[in-house]
N, C-alpha and C positions, 0 to 999 in steps of 0.2 A: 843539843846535838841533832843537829837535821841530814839524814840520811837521805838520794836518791836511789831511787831502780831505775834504771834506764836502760833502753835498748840500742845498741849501738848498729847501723845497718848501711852497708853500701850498695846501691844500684849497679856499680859496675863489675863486681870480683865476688857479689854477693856475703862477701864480710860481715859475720853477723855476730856481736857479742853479747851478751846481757852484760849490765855493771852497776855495784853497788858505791856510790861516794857518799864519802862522808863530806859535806858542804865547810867544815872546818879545817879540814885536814889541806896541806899546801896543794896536793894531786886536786883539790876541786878546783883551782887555777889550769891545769892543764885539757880538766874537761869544758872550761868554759873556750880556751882556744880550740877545743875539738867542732864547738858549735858554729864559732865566727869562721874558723876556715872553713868548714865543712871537709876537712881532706881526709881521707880514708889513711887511717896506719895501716893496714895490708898491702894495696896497691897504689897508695898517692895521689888518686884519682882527688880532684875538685870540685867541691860540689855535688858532690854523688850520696852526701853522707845525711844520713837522717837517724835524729836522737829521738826517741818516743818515752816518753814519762811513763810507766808502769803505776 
């Protein structure tokens, strides 16, 4: 079982969350589309979005 910490953080709406995935679980598929779009879930902003490994 491979867990990350990750920081989830927007440049534009300042959207900040911490997150725990679990790398097995099916949601580790919607954090990997989190990284290739970069789109903010808060304001949909593009490219604004930066994942920081903890």
């Amino acid at each position: 079982m491979t867990h990350k910490n990750l920081k989830v953080k927007c440049d534009k709406c300042g959207y900040n969350k911490a997150m725990v995935i679990d790398m097995s679980q099916p949601n580790a598929k919607q954090l990997v589309q989190l990284q290739e779009d970069k789109k903010c879930p808060n304001c949909g902003a593009e490219q604004s979005l930066h994942l920081i490994e903890k």
